[in-house]
C-alpha positions in Angstrom: -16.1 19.0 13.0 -16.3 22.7 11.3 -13.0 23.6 12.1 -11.6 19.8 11.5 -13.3 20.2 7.8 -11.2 23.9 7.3 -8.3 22.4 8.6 -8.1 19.9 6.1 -9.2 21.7 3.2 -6.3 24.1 3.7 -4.2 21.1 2.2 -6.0 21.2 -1.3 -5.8 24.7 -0.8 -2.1 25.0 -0.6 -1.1 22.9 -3.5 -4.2 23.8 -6.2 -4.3 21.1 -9.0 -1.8 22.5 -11.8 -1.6 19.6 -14.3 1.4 17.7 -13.2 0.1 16.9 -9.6 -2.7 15.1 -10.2 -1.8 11.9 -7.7 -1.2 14.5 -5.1 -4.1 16.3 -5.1 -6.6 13.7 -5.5 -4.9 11.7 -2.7 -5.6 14.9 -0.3 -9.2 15.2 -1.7 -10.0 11.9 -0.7 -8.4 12.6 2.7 -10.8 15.7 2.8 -13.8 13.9 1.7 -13.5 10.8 3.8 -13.2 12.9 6.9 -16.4 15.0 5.8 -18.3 11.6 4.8 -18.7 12.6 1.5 -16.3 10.4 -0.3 -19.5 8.9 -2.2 -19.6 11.5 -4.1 -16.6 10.8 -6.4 -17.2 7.2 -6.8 -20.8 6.9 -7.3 -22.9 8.2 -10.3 -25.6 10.9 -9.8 -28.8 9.0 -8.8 -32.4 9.3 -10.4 -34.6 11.3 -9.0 -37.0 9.6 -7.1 -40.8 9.5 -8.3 -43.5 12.2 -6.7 -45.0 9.1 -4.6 -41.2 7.6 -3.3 -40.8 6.9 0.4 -39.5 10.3 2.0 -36.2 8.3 3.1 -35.7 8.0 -0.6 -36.3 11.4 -1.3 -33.9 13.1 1.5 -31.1 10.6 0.7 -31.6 12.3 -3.0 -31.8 15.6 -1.7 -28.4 15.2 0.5 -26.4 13.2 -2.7 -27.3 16.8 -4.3 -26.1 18.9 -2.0 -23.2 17.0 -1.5 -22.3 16.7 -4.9 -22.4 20.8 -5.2 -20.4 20.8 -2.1 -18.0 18.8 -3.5 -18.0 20.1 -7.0 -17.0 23.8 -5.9 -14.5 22.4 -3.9 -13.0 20.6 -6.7 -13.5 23.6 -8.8 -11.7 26.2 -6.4 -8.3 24.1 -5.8 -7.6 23.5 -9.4 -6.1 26.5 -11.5 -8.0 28.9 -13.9 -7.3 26.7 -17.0 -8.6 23.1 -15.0 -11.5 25.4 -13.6 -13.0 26.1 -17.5 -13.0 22.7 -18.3 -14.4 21.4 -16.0 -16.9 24.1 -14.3 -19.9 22.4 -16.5 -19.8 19.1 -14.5 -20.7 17.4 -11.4 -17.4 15.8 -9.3 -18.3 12.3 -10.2 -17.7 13.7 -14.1 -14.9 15.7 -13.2 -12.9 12.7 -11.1 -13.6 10.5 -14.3 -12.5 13.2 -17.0 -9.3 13.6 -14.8 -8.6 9.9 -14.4 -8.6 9.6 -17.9 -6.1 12.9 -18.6 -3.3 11.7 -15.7 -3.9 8.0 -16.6 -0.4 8.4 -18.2 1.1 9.9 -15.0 -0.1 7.2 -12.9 1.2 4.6 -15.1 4.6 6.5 -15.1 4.6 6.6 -11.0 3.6 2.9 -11.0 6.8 2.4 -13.6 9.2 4.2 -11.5 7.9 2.6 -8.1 8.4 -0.7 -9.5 11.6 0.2 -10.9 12.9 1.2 -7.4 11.2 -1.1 -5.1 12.8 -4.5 -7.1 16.0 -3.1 -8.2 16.5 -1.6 -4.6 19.3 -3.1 -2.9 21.2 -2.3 0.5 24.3 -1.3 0.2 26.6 -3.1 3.0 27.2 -0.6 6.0 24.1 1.7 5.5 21.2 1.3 8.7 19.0 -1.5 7.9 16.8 0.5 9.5 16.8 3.1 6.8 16.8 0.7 4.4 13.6 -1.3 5.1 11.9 2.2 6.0 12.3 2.9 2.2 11.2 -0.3 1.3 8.1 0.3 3.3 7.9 3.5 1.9 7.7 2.0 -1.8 5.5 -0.7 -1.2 2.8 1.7 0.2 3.3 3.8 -2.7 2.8 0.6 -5.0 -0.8 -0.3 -2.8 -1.9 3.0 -3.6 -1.2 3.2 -7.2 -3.6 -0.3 -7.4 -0.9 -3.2 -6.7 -1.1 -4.4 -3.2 1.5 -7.0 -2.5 0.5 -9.6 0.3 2.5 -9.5 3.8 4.0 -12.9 2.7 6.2 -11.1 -0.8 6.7 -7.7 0.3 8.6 -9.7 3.5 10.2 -11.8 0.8 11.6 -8.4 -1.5 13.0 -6.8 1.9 15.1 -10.2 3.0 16.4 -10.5 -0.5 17.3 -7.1 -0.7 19.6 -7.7 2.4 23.7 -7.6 1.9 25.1 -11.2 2.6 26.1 -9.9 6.0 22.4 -10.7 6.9 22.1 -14.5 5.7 22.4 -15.8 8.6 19.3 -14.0 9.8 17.4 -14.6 6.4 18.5 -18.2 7.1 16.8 -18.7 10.6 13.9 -16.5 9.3 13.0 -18.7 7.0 13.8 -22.0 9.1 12.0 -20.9 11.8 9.1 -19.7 9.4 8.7 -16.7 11.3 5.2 -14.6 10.9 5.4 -11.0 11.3 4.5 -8.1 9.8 6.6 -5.5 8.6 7.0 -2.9 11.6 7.7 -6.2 13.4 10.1 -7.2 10.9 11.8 -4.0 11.2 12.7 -4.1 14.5 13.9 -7.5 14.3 16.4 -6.5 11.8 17.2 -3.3 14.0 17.8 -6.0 16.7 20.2 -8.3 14.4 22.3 -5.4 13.1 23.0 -4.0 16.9 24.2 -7.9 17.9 26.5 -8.3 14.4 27.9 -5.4 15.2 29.0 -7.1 19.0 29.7 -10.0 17.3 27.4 -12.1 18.9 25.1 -14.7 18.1 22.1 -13.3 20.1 19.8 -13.1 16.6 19.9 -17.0 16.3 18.5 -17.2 20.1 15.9 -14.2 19.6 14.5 -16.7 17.0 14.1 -19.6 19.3 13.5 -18.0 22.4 10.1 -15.9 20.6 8.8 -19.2 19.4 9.5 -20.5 22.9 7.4 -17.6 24.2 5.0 -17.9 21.8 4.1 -21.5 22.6 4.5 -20.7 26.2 2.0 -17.5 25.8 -1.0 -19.9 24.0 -0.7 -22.8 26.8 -1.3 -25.4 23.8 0.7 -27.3 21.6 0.9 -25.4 18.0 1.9 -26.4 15.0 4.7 -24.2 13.3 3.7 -21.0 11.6 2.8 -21.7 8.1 0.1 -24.7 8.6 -3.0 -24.1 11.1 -3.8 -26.6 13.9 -6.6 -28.0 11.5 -3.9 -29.2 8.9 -4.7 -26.1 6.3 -1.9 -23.7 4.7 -2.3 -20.1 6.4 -2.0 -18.6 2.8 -4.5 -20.0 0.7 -6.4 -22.6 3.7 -6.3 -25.6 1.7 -4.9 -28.5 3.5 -2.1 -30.8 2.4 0.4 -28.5 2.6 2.9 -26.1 4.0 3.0 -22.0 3.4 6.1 -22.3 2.1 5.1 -25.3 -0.4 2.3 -23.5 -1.0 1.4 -23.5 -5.3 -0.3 -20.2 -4.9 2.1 -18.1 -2.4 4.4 -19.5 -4.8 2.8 -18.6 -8.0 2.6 -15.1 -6.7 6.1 -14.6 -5.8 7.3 -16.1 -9.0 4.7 -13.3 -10.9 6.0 -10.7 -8.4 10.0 -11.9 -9.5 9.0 -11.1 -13.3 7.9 -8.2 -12.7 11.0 -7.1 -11.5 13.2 -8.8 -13.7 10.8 -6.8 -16.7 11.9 -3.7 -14.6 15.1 -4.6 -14.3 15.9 -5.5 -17.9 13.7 -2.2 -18.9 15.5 -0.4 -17.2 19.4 -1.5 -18.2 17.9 -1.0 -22.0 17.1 2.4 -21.8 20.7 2.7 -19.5 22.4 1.1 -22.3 20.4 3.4 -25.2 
């Protein structure tokens, strides 16, 4: 565990808080603190002490919140730069995570901005590796859960089929008719799949469609109902019955909210092109 623990505070050690890489550095200080079991002390305030008489559970969980919070505090301390390190020196790391929060709140905002920007507005250009393509996607998405905005399985699935060149329709097509549930490694290599057969110029992706939901049936030894109602009669989205996933009033409330987003990106953005 000692040498795990060195071995992953060399990453805050490498790249020292400066100002500008706020995201970065916290991300890794989580990374550091979660593996030491000390993330607790960054997201919860210092405790009272407990009273003379408290149970002596009470009084060691105290004691080790204390030491863990100095712990943590010089650690904070020694991977920011001289400037970071007066400002801060005088406070405990729960006060130091909030003071920073609120000094790179801007930055975060701006990384949010620019993820948006290129996560809706990212298209595939006809001839480049879907593979490449949806790996970026991915890539974006994950950025966007990080910064707070965690898209559902269901939309970011949605984005990477509509960011598809019309040589793909006819697998977005069969996708969508054969209300297809996977998630997006799964999607990945179905695409990887389709893009090997158009390149034959066969048909097989049409088949790979039926023949997994012939398997799938085959593989549960029961009649199913298609993917996008359970066998009790409820939507798989929100598990109200009466309806279909893809008739679905919330799953489609949220990709309509998740459209305007990017249509506020994309119309941001071709103003300050235009200015």
């Amino acid at each position: 565990m000692a040498n795990n623990s060195i071995s992953l505070r060399s990453l805050l050690e490498k790249e020292k808080l400066n100002g500008i890489n706020f995201l970065d550095w916290f991300r890794n200080l989580r990374i550091v603190l979660k593996q030491e079991r000390k993330e607790y002390v960054i997201e919860e305030p210092v405790p009272d002490e407990p009273d003379s008489n408290a149970p002596r559970a009470d009084k060691d969980k105290f004691k080790k919140h204390m030491d863990d919070m100095v712990d943590v505090g010089c650690l904070m301390l020694a991977t920011m730069n001289s400037e970071l390190q007066k400002q801060h020196e005088n406070m405990v790391a729960y006060e130091m995570i909030q003071n920073l929060k609120e000094i790179y709140e801007g930055q975060a905002r701006q990384e949010r901005y620019e993820t948006s920007k290129a996560l809706f507005l990212c298209k595939m250009i006809e001839g480049t590796p879907v593979g490449a393509h949806v790996i970026k996607m991915m890539g974006y998405i994950q950025t966007w859960e990080k910064l707070g905005f965690s898209l559902k399985d269901e939309l970011a699935t949605d984005l990477i089929l509509q960011s598809l060149p019309d040589s793909f329709k006819p697998f977005v097509l069969n996708f969508n008719m054969n209300e297809i549930n996977k998630t997006l490694p799964q999607l990945l290599g179905m695409l990887r799949t389709a893009e090997v057969d158009m390149k034959k110029g066969g048909s097989k992706s049409i088949l790979t469609f039926r023949e997994a939901k012939r398997k799938e049936k085959k593989g549960k030894n029961a009649l199913k109902p298609k993917e996008g109602i359970s066998k009790d009669g409820k939507c798989l989205h929100c598990e109200k019955s009466g309806h279909w996933k893809r008739n679905c009033p919330v799953y489609l409330e949220e990709f309509k909210k998740a459209k305007a987003v990017g249509a506020l990106v994309s119309g941001t953005a071709h103003e300050k092109k235009s200015s």
